[in-house]
C-alpha positions, 0 to 999 in steps of 0.5 A: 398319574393316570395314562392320559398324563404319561409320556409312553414308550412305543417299541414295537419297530425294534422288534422282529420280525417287523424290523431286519435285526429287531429283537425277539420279543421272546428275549423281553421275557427271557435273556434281556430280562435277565441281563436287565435284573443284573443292570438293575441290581448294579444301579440298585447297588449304586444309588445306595452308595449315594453316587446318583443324586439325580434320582432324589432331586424330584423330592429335594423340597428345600432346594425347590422352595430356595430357588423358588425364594431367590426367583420371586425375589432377586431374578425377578429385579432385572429384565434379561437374565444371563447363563454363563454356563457350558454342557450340562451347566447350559443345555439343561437350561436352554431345553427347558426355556425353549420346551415351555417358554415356546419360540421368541420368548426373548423377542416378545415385549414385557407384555408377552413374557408376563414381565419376566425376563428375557433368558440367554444362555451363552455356553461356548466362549465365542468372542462375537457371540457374547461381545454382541450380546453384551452390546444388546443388554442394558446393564443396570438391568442384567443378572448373570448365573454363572454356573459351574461346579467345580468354579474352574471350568475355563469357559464359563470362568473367563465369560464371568471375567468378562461379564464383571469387568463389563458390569464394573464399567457400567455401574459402580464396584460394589453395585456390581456384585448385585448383578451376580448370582452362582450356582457352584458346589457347596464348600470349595472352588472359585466360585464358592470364595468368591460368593463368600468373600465377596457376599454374593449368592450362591446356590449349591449343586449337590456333590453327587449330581454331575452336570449332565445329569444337573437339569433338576437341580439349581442349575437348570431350575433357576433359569426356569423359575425366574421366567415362571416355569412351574418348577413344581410340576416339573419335579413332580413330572420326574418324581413319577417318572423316577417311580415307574424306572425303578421297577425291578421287571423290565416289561414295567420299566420304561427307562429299561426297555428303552437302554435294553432295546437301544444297547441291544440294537447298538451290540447285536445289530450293528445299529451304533448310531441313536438318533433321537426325533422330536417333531417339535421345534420346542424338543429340537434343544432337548435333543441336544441335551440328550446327546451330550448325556448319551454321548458322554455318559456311554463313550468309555475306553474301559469297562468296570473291571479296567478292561478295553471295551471303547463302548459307545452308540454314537447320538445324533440330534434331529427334529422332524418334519425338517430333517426328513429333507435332509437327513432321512434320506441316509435313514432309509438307505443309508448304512443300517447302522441306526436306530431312530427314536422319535418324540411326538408332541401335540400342542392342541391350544396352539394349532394353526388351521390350513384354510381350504383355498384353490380346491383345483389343484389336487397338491392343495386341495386335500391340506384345506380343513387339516391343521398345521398339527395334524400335518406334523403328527402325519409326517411323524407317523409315516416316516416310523412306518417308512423306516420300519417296511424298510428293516430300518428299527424306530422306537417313538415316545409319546407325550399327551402335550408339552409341559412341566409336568410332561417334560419332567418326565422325558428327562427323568425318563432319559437319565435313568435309561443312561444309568441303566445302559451304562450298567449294561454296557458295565462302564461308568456313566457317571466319569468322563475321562476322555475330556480331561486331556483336552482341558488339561492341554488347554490350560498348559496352552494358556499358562495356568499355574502347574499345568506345563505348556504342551507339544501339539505336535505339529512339526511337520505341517502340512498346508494347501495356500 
């Protein structure tokens, strides 16, 4: 891959002394280096053991050429395909239909989406969102993947309860299950019965590929396929990305500066909150997606060794220019508990010229002949340096252009960070204990069969009328 492909990491506002905290960049050489080589062993150790499946999904031939197979086929029948999915089962998905399909692939006719289909990807149970979409989609003309890998998660499974009792009443029983596709694990859960008993396909997610970490397997690579996003390019995006983040020297590695710089700023400089940037309206779902990994992947109550730790940055997601009218404010002078990761992304085939009119008024004058990209990137630009002549530490990663190849890339490059920070941290980022309370009242709320109805402890409420 030659640099002019790459997506770059620039972190020269996390260190001193341009920045009020910033690291030594003595200790890239020295005592990060080594705390590094001990997280990279840690994650070394683990991938031998098979716990990251994500890391071989960029060479999973096989699995690509099956999606690739069902795409040109089965999805390409319909007219709108639906996701049923929540988390990483859904955020993956919207990341990458709104990174490289561009805004309004689902208003553009058939003509504007090269015939494929319009993609929907509906993750929380919300009555009027998906009764409303529903009402929208023409039945005989729907697909719906549902995904989830356990074939329990109740959001996803009531969604699929309702989409095929409304498929029923619209076309025939046995037509129905031609209108359904899962993406479930290989042997056991509701889904994987259903789809054998019932003759419906399925495509697997591995066993050691959890949902966050899924965006490369079936669950996300389906929904981009069907609507003709080169998955090829995508894997091979990551693939090369996954070969730069295995460097064992951190100055080489981009993923482990990134998880280095950002864990050092979270432990040692009080910057607990990570705030990741795009100036881009196509990332601002990547930067949802990174939120849920970071968040979920690092807010543990234990270490390793079963010790306290409720160890944590918590991340926020941002777009600019817009969020520099909202949120930049508390950047600059707020709390200096942030770190602010911006991602550029020029788009040189789709820039929009500002024509030069009104050459009287200077507040207008000086955009004529500029472009709308051009502005952007200055926003960008100035808003790192107005953070940095603050002490206020910004890291920015920058992408040649926005494609597969570019975006296969940003999530390997995220993904193989969040290992790395979790080893450095020493949790695990791979669990999730801290949601299974919530499912579990939940289900005893709702009366599943061995899970008792809870006590919500509301006995003394309290009540402004």
């Amino acid at each position: 891959m030659t640099d002019s492909a790459r997506a770059r990491l620039d972190y020269g506002n996390l260190l001193a002394p341009g920045v009020e905290g910033g690291v030594d960049p003595a200790r890239l050489e020295g005592d990060l280096a080594e705390r590094f080589r001990t997280a990279h062993a840690a994650v070394g150790a683990r991938r031998a053991a098979g716990d990251l499946g994500f890391l071989d999904l960029p060479y999973a031939t096989e699995t690509a050429a099956r999606v690739k197979e069902v795409a040109d086929g089965f999805g390409q029948w319909f007219e709108d395909v639906v996701v049923l999915g929540i988390g990483g089962s859904g955020l993956g998905s919207v990341a990458v239909r709104d990174a490289l399909l561009g805004p309004f692939w689902n208003e553009r006719d058939d003509e504007g989406r090269d015939h494929f289909p319009r993609l929907h990807v509906v993750d929380n149970p919300d009555p009027a969102t998906f009764g409303r979409l529903l009402e929208r989609l023409d039945a005989a003309r729907t697909l719906f993947n549902v995904v989830s890998k356990s074939g329990a998660t109740a959001e996803t499974m009531a969604q699929y309860l309702v989409a095929r009792g409304w498929m029923e009443e619209a076309v025939d029983a046995d037509r129905a299950r031609g209108h359904f596709l899962f993406t479930t694990d290989a042997e056991v859960g509701a889904l994987r019965q259903i789809a054998e008993a019932e003759g419906i396909p399925a495509l697997t997610v591995p066993q050691n590929v959890g949902g966050r970490f899924s965006v490369l397997s079936p669950v996300g690579l389906l929904p981009a396929a069907v609507c003709g996003v080169d998955v090829d390019a995508l894997l091979a995006g990551a693939g090369e990305m996954e070969e730069r983040c295995r460097a064992p020297e951190l100055k080489q590695n981009p993923a482990a500066v990134l998880a280095t710089l950002l864990h050092a700023a979270d432990t040692e400089a009080g910057c607990h909150v990570h705030v990741l940037m795009p100036y881009a309206d196509r990332l601002r779902s990547f930067a949802l997606w990174f939120q849920q990994l970071w968040a979920e992947s690092l807010g543990k109550a234990k270490t390793l060794d079963g010790e306290e730790a409720y160890t944590g940055p918590t991340p926020l997601a941002s777009v600019g220019a817009s969020d520099q009218h909202s949120l930049l404010q508390l950047f600059m002078e707020g709390p200096r508990d942030k770190v602010v990761l911006f991602v550029s992304s020029p788009d040189p085939e789709r820039d929009v010229a500002i024509p030069g009119r009104h050459p009287e008024i200077p507040s207008l004058a000086y955009l004529g002949g500029r472009t709308l990209g051009e502005l952007l990137d200055a926003e960008r630009r100035a808003t790192a340096e107005a953070l940095r002549r603050e002490g206020r530490p910004n890291a920015t990663i920058l992408v040649p252009r926005m494609d597969a190849h570019v975006l296969g890339q940003l999530f390997m490059l995220f993904e193989f960070a969040t290992v790395y920070a979790g080893a450095l941290y020493n949790v695990d980022a791979l669990d999730q204990p801290g949601v299974e309370l919530s499912k579990r009242l939940t289900y005893g709320l709702l009366g599943r069969e061995g899970y008792e109805a809870p006590d919500l402890g509301e006995g003394d409420p309290r009540w402004i009328v």
